[in-house]
N, C-alpha and C positions, 0 to 999 in steps of 0.2 A: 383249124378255123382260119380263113381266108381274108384276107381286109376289106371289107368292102365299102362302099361312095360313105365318107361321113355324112351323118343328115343332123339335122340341125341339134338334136338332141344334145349327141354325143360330142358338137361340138364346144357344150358348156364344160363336158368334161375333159376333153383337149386344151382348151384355154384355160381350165383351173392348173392340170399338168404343164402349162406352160409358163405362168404365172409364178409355181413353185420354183421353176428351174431359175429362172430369169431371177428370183431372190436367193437362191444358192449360190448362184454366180457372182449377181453380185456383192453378198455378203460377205463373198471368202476375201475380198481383200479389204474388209473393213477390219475394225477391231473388235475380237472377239465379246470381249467385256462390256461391249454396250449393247450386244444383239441376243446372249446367251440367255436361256432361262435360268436363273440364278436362287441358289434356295436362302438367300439373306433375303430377297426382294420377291419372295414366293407369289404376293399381289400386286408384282410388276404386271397385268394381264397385255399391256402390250409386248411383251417379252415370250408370252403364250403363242401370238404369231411371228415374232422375229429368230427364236429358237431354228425356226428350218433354214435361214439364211448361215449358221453357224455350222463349220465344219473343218477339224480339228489336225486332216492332212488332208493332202490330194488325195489320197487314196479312197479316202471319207469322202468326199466330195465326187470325185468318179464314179465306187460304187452305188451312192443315193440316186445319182443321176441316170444309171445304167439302169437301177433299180425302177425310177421315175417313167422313164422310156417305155417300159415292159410294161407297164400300169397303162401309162395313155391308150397303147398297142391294143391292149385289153379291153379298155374303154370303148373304143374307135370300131375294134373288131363285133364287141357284145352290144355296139349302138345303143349304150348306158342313153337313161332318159336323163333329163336337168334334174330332175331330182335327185339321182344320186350323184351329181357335180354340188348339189344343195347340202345332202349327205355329208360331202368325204371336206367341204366347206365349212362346216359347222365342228365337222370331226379334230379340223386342225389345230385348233388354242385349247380344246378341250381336252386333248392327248395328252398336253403338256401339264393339265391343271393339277392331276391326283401327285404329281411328280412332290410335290409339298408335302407329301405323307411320309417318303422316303429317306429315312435320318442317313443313309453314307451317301445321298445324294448333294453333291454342294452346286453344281452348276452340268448344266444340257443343251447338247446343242447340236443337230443333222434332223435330217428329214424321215429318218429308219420310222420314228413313232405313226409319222402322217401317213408312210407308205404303206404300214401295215395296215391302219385306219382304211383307204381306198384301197386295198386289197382286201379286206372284207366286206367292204360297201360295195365293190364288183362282183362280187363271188356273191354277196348274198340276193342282189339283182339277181343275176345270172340265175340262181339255184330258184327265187322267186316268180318270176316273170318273162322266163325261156322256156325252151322245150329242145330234146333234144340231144344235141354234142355240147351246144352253148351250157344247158343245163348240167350237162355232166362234169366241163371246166371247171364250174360254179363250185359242185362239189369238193371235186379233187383239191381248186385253190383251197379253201375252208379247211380241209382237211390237211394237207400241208403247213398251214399258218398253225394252225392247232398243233401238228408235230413238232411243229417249229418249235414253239411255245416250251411244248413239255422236255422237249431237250432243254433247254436253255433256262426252264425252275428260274424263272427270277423272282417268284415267291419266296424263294430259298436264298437267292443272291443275287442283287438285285442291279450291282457292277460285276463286269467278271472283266480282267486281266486277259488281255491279249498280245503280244508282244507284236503279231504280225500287225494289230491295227496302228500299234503303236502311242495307246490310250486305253483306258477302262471303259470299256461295252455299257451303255444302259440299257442293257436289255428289259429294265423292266418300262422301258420306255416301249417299245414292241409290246409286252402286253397292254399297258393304257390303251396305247394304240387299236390294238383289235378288238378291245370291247368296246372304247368310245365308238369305233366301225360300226361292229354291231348294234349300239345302241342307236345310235344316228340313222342306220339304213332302217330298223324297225320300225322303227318313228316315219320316217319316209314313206317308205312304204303302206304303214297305216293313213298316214295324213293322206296318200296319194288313193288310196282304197275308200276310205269316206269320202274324197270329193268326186268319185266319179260316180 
């Protein structure tokens, strides 16, 4: 898939991926402890959008952003409508919300939940409302995320121990994440299917 002229659409969804970044940055040199989603203050709901400002090493913070980049690309290339910048918008505090359910959860904090959020919000466009190679992306993204997913069983374990991240994975943040996605683009989509 080739980039082609953004049109105005896809630019709600470049400016929500830029908006993200632009809080990842400049969260990283705040302190942790006031931006985290935190499970003592689980109805801190401002804390639902400050969570993606937090992140734990550079490493953390390079990969979401690299990861971020690849998302816009996406966006920009599949000329996503406002709707799913509406979508992956609505997706972002609601990622964080179920995280309250999780008892070895004590505190969360990167963008991995949101990304996977707007990469099912693209893919499920894509898979809805393309035709195509576009349509095909759609697919394979969904279907990747899904594999993703079932490696990483965070139904089972819901932190997992990485030494190379150099911190405990919430990977069950990545699941929230992909169903809030999904939830959010069906809604989308419907809302956007009644009014036409």
């Amino acid at each position: 898939m080739r980039l082609r002229r953004v049109t105005p659409p896809a630019r709600a969804w470049l400016g929500l991926s830029a908006g993200l970044a632009v809080a990842a940055l400049a969260g990283y040199g705040l302190p942790s402890g006031a931006l985290a989603w935190r499970a003592d203050a689980p109805w801190s709901v401002w804390r639902w959008f400050t969570a993606v400002a937090v992140h734990w090493t550079a490493l953390h913070l390079g990969a979401n952003l690299a990861g971020l980049a690849l998302l816009a690309w996406l966006g920009a290339s599949a000329r996503l409508p406002s709707g799913a910048a509406w979508a992956w918008c609505a997706a972002w505090p609601l990622t964080q919300a179920p995280l309250m359910l999780v008892g070895e959860l004590r505190a969360y904090g990167g963008l991995s939940g949101v990304l996977h959020a707007g990469a099912v919000i693209a893919a499920t466009y894509m898979l809805c409302r393309s035709r195509g190679a576009p349509r095909c992306i759609g697919l394979g993204v969904l279907a990747g995320v899904a594999l993703k997913l079932w490696l990483e069983a965070p139904w089972q374990v819901p932190l997992q121990a990485d030494a190379a991240w150099g911190f405990p994975v919430a990977v069950i943040a990545h699941a929230t994440g992909a169903l809030t996605g999904l939830a959010c683009a069906v809604i989308a989509l419907g809302v956007n299917r009644g009014s036409a």
